[in-house]
ZAMARGU-4260 file (C-alpha; in steps of 0.2 Angstrom, whole numbers, plus 5000, padded with zeros to 4 digits):
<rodrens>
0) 5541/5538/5652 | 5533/5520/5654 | 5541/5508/5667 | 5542/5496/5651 | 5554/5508/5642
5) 5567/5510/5658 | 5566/5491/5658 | 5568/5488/5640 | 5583/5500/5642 | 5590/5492/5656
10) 5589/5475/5650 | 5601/5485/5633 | 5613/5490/5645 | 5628/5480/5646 | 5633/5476/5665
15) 5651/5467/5664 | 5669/5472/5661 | 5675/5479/5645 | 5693/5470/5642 | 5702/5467/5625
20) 5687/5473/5616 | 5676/5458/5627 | 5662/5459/5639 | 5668/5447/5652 | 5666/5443/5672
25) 5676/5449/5683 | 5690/5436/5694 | 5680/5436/5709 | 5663/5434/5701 | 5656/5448/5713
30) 5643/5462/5705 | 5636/5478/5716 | 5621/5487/5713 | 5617/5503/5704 | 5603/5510/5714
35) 5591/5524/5708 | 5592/5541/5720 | 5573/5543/5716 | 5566/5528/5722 | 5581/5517/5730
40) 5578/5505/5721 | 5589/5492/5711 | 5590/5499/5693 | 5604/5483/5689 | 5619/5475/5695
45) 5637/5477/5687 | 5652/5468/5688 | 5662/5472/5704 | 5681/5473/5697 | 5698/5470/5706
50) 5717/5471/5705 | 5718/5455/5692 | 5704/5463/5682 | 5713/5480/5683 | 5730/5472/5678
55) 5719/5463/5662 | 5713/5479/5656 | 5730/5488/5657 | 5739/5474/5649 | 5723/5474/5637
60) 5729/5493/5634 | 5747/5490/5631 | 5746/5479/5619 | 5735/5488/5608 | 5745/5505/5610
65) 5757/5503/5596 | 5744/5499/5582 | 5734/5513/5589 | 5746/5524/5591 | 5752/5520/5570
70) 5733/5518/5565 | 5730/5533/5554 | 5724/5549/5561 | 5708/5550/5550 | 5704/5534/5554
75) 5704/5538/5571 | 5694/5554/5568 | 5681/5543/5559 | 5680/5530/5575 | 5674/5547/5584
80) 5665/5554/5573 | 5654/5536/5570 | 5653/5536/5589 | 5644/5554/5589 | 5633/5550/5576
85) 5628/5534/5587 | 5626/5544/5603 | 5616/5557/5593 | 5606/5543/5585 | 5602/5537/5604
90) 5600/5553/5612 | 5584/5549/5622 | 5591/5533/5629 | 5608/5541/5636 | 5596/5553/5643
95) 5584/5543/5653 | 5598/5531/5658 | 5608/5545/5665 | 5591/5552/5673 | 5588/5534/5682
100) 5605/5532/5690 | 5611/5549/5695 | 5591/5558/5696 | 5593/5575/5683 | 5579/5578/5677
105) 5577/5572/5661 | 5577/5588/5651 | 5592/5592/5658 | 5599/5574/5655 | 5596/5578/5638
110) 5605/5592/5637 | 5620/5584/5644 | 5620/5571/5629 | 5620/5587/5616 | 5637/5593/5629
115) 5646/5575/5631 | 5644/5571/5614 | 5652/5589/5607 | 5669/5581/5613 | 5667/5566/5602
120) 5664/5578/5588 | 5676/5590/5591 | 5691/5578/5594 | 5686/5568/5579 | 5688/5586/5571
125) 5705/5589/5580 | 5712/5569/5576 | 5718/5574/5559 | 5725/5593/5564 | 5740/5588/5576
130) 5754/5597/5568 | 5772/5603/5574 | 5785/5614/5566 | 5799/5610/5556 | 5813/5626/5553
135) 5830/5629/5552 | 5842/5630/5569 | 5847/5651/5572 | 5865/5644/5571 | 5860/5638/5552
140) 5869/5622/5555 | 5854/5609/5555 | 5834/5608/5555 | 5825/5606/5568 | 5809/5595/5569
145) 5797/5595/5583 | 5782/5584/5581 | 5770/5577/5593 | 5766/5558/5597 | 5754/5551/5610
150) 5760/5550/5626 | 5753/5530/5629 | 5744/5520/5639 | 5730/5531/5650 | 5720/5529/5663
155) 5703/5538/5665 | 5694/5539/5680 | 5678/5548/5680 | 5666/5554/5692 | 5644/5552/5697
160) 5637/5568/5690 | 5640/5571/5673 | 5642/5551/5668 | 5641/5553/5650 | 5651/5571/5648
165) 5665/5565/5661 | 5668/5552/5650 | 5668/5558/5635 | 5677/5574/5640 | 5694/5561/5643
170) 5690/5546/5629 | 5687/5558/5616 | 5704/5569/5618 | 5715/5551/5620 | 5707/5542/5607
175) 5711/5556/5595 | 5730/5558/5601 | 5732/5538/5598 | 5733/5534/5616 | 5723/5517/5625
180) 5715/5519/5640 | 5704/5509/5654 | 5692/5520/5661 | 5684/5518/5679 | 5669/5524/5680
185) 5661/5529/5696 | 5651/5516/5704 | 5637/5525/5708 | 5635/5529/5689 | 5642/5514/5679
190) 5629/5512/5667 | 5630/5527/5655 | 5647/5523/5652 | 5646/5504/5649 | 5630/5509/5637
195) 5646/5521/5628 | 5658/5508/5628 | 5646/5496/5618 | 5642/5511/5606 | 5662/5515/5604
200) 5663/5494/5600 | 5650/5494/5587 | 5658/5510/5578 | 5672/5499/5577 | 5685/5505/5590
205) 5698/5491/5588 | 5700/5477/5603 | 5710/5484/5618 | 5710/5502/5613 | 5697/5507/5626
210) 5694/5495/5643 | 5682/5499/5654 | 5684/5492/5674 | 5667/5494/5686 | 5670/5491/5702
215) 5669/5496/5722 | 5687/5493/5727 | 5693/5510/5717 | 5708/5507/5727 | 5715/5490/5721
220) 5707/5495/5704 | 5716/5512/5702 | 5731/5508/5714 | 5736/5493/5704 | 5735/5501/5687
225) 5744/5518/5692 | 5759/5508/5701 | 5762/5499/5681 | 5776/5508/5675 | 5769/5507/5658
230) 5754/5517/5662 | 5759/5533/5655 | 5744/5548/5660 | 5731/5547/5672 | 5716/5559/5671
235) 5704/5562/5688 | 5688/5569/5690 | 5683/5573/5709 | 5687/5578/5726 | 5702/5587/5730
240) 5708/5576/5744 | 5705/5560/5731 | 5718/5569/5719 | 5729/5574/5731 | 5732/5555/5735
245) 5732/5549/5714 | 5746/5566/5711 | 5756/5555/5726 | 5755/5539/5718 | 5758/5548/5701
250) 5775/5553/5705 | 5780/5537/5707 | 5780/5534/5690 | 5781/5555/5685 | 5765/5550/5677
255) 5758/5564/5664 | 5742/5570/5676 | 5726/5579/5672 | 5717/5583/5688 | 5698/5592/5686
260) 5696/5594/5707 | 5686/5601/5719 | 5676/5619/5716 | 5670/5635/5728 | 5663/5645/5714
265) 5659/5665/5718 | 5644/5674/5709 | 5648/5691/5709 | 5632/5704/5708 | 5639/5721/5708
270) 5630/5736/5710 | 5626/5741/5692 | 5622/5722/5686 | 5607/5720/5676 | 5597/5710/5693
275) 5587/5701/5680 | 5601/5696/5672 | 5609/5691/5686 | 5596/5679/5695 | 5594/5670/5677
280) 5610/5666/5678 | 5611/5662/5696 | 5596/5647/5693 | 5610/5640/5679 | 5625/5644/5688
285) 5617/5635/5704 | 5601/5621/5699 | 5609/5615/5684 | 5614/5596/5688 | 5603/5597/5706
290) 5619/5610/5709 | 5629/5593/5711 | 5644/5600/5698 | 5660/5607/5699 | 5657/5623/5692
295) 5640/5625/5704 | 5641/5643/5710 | 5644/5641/5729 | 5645/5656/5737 | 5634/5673/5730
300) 5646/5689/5734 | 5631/5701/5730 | 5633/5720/5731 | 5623/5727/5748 | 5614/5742/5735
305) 5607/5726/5726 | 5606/5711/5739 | 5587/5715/5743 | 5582/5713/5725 | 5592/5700/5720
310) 5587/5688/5737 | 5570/5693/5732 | 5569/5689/5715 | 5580/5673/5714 | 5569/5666/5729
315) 5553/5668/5720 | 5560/5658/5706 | 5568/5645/5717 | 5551/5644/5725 | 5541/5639/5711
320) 5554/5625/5706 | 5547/5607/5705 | 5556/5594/5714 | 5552/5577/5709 | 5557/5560/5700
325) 5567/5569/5684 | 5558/5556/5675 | 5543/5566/5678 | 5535/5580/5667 | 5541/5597/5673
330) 5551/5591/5687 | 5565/5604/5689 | 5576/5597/5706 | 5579/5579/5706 | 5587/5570/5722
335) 5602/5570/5727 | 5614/5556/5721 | 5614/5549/5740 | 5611/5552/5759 | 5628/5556/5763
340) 5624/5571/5751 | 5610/5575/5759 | 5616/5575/5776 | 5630/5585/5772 | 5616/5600/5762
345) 5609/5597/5780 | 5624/5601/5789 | 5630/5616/5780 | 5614/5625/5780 | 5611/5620/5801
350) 5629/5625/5802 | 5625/5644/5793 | 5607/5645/5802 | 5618/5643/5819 | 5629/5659/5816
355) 5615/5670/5809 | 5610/5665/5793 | 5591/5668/5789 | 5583/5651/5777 | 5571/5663/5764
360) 5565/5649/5755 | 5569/5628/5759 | 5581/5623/5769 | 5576/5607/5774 | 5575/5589/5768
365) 5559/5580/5758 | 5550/5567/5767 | 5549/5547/5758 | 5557/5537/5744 | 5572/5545/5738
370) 5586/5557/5743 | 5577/5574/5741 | 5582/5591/5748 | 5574/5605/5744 | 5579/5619/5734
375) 5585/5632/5746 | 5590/5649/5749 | 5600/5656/5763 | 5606/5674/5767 | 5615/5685/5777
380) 5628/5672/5778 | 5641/5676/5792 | 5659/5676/5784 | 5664/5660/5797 | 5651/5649/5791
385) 5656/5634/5782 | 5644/5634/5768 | 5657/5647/5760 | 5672/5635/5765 | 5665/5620/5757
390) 5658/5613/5742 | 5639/5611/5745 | 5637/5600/5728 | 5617/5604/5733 | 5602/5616/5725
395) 5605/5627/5741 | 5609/5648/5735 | 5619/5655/5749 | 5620/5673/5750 | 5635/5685/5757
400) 5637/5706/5753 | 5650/5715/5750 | 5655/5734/5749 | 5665/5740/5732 | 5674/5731/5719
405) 5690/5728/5730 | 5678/5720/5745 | 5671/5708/5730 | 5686/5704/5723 | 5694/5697/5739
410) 5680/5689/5746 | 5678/5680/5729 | 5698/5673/5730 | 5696/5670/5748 | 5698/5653/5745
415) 5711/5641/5742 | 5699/5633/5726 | 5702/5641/5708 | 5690/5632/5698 | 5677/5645/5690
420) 5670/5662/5695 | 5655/5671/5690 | 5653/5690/5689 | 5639/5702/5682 | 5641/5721/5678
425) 5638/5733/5666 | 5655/5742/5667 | 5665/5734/5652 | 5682/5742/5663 | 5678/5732/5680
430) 5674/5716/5668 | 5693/5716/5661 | 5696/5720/5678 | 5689/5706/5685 | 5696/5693/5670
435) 5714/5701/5678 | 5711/5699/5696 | 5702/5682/5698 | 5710/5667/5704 | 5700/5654/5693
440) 5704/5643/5679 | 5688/5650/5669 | 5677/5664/5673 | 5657/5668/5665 | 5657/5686/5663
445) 5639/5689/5663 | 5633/5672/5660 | 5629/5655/5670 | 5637/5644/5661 | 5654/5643/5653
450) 5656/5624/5649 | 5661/5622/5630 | 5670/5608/5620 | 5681/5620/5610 | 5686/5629/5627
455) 5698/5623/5639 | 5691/5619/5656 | 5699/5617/5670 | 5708/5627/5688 | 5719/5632/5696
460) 5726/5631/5717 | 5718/5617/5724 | 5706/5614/5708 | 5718/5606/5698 | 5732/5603/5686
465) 5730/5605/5666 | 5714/5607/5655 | 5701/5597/5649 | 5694/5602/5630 | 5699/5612/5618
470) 5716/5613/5608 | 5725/5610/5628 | 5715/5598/5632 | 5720/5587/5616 | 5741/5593/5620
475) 5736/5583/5639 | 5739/5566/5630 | 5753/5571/5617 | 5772/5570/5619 | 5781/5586/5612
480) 5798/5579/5602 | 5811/5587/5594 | 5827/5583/5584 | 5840/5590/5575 | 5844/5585/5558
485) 5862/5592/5554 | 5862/5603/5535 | 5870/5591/5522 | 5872/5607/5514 | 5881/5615/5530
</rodrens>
């Protein structure tokens, strides 16, 4: 990829606020850099929202709600599906512009336009399918009628890693269910957003219907909008302490909330898994996204019959990965999105090192431009170490034993995070076993990856509240109402 064409992309990408369907400056005139991780350097600079621009773009919202809400669902449906055929048209651009402001490597940025988009596609699909029921009372004395209507003005505030997914994963879903939005994307990773909210524009979303506020006061941006009684949902991608404070907020209001939150994924290698098997899906479960995702195994509960082989064979391939610019041809590891998440890799693997751990392959930062850290195994991780307490959201494998299925099992719920697990066997029995006793919203069963638009993703404990995706992830931003018509023929 020629610096021309970043430049000729950059120059297409649209860097203020989105407000009643215009691209305007925001009240204080401020913008803030979007940096490349690779490089650090200045990729372009975005308008830097507040509390009057917030308050804009909810009012923006409000007022478009009931015409959005009546306009018909297969118009909405083909708003979507426009949209997809737009994105899929400009693949390659989402892809690079992702891979210059967050770092995947461009291959896998790519595929992560083929994933976001599948929510425009399936939700445009879903628009013209929300039914209820209609039936008479057990009394025989009336009909009941229960239908479904959007729940109203949203707000959508999405996170670094997966900029264009993310987003799509909470437009798509509310745009389908007749609900307005402002979306805040995450200001390390505004511009794939932007460059989606002028496609959704052009396939002729009507003004207000999506807003979209950048900014580095998330705070004033999100606090002001939330405390609005007529924001009706709010929908959060990120940490776990972040949510915590929004669900507070939220019930000021008793705001309809979807939370996608913090992650401690186990891999689970029992003693009859297919090894081979097992480590290709550890590089998925693990390097996919730089490891920087939600659903990025954290800590790898492998049986002690099997720990030598799998260390040995998932450290040769981590080995051999290329680490690198993802802009560059065969680059597997891109940088980190910042230094704070470098230094915090750091930390947790010093921290492991210190009571015992034994680095097989990485474990330490890159030298020059960029924030690189290399891919990294670690095993014989002590059971108080922190790097199976917290999320690493890094390429680092950390690897634990166990002893029997029951051992397994509990050190893979000994956390208070319930977003994903992953477990490989060949016993069909321990595998329904396992879908039983893990404490996880989703759970691969002999595979790495378990993200799907039809398929509702989401956690449970301290991972989150409702589902994102699929059938429940369209009910998120609907109303269930019923009434009774008495029987004129009573």
């Amino acid at each position: 990829m020629t610096v021309a064409a970043e430049a000729r992309l950059l120059e297409s990408v649209p860097t203020g606020l989105f407000v009643g369907g215009e691209w305007r400056e925001p009240a204080s005139g401020r913008t803030f850099a979007v940096e490349d991780p690779a490089t650090g350097e200045v990729l372009a600079r975005v308008a830097d929202g507040g509390a009057d621009d917030a308050a804009a773009a909810l009012d923006a919202a409000v007022d478009a709600a009931a015409s959005w809400a009546r306009t018909a669902p297969r118009e909405r449906s083909d708003v979507l599906r426009r949209t997809f055929d737009a994105v899929r048209a400009r693949a390659d651009e989402f892809a690079l512009l992702m891979t210059l402001e967050m770092g995947k490597p461009l291959a896998e940025a790519a595929g992560e336009v083929t994933y976001g988009n599948e929510f425009l596609r399936w939700f445009s699909e879903e628009a013209v399918r929300i039914a209820g029921r209609f039936g008479v009372n057990p009394e025989g004395t009336g009909r009941m009628i229960v239908s479904r209507h959007p729940v109203g003005p949203c707000h959508l505030i999405t996170p670094w890693n997966f900029p264009l997914a993310m987003a799509t994963r909470k437009i798509g879903p509310a745009l389908a269910a007749g609900c307005t939005a402002v979306v805040k994307p995450a200001e390390l990773t505004p511009l794939t957003t932007l460059l989606l909210m002028s496609v959704l524009a052009e396939a002729g979303l009507p003004p207000g219907v999506v807003n979209v506020v950048t900014t580095t006061d998330p705070g004033a941006v999100s606090g002001t909008i939330i405390a609005d009684p007529r924001l009706r949902k709010l929908s959060f991608t990120g940490s776990t302490a972040v949510g915590q404070r929004l669900l507070g907020q939220s019930a000021q209001g008793v705001l309809r909330t979807s939370m996608e939150l913090g992650g401690n994924a186990p891999f689970l290698v029992f003693a009859d898994a297919d090894v081979d098997a097992a480590v290709e899906g550890a590089m998925l479960a693990k390097f996919r996204n730089v490891g920087e995702a939600c659903t990025a195994a954290n800590r790898f509960i492998v049986a002690r019959e099997v720990a030598d082989e799998f260390v040995s064979k998932v450290s040769a391939r981590v080995e051999a990965l290329r680490v690198g610019r993802g802009t560059e041809e065969g680059v597997k590891i891109g940088p980190l999105i910042n230094q704070a998440a470098r230094d915090k890799a750091e930390a947790l693997v010093g921290d492991a090192v210190g009571r015992g751990a034994e680095v097989v392959v990485g474990g330490r930062s890159i030298d020059g431009p960029g924030t690189f850290y290399a891919p990294t195994v670690v095993t014989e991780v002590r059971p108080e170490s922190r790097i199976l307490r917290e999320e690493i959201f890094g390429p680092v494998l950390a690897v634990a034993t166990f002893e029997g299925e029951e051992d397994g099992i509990r050190l893979a719920n000994d956390t208070e995070y319930g977003l994903v697990a992953y477990a490989y066997t060949r016993d069909l029995a321990r595998g329904m076993r396992l879908v039983d006793a893990l404490e996880t919203g989703m759970v691969g069963l002999n595979t790495g990856v378990v993200s799907n638009a039809a398929a509702p993703f989401g956690g449970v404990k301290q991972s989150g509240l409702g589902r994102e995706g699929g059938l429940e992830g369209l009910n998120e931003y609907l109303d269930t109402r019923y009434t009774l018509v008495p029987d004129p023929w009573a």
